[in-house]
C-alpha positions in Angstrom: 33.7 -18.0 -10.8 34.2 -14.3 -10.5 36.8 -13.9 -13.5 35.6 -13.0 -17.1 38.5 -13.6 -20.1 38.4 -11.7 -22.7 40.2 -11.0 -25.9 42.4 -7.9 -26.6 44.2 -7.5 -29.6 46.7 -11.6 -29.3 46.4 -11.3 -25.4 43.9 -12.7 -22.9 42.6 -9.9 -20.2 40.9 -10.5 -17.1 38.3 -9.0 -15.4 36.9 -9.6 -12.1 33.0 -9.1 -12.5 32.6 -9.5 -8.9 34.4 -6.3 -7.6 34.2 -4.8 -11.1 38.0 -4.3 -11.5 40.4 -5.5 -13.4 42.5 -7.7 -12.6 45.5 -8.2 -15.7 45.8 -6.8 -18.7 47.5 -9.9 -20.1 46.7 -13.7 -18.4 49.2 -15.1 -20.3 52.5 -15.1 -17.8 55.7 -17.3 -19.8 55.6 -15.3 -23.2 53.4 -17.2 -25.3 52.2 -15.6 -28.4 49.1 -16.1 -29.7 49.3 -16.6 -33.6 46.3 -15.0 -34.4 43.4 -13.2 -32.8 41.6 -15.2 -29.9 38.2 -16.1 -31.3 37.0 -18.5 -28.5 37.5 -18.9 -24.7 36.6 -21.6 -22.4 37.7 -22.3 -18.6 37.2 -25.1 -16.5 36.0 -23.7 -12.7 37.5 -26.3 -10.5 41.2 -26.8 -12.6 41.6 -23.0 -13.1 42.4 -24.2 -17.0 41.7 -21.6 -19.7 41.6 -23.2 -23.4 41.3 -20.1 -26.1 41.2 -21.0 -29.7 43.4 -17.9 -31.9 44.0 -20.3 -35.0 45.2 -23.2 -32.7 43.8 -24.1 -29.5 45.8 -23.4 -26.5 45.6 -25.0 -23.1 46.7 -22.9 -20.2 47.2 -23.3 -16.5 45.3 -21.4 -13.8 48.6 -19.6 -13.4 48.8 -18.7 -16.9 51.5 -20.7 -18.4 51.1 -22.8 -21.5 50.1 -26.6 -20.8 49.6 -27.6 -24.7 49.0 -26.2 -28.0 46.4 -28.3 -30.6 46.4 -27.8 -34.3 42.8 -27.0 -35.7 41.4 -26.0 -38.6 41.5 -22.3 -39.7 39.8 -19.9 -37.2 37.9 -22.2 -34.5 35.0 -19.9 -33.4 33.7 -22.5 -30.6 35.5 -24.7 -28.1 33.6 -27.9 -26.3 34.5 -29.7 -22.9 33.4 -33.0 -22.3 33.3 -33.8 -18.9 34.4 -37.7 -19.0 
């Protein structure tokens, strides 16, 4: 797509690299706080899902509101999707 997610500071920003603007300074929209600094981010095109590992891994919505939270080990620095 046209959106880049980035890391800044515990929040998610976005970016669209289309028009060169930005489009939020935070993606994350119910209050969900990231319990450390985001270290990978993944999305899924056609779902809209964002997935960013910041000492768990978190699964959000395209609207930006927390689907699930995964316990990992300390830091994850990659996340993988498997298309099944």
């Amino acid at each position: 797509g046209d959106f880049v997610y980035y890391a800044v500071a515990e929040k998610i920003a976005v970016y669209n690299a289309k028009t060169q603007t930005p489009v939020s300074a935070s993606f994350i929209t119910d209050g969900t706080s990231l319990t450390a600094f985001p270290t990978a981010i993944a999305a899924i095109p056609s779902t809209g899902e964002i997935y960013v590992a910041a000492g768990s891994l978190y699964a959000f919505d395209k609207t930006g509101k927390l689907e699930y939270k995964l316990t990992t080990g300390a830091n994850p620095v990659k996340i993988l999707l498997v298309n099944n």
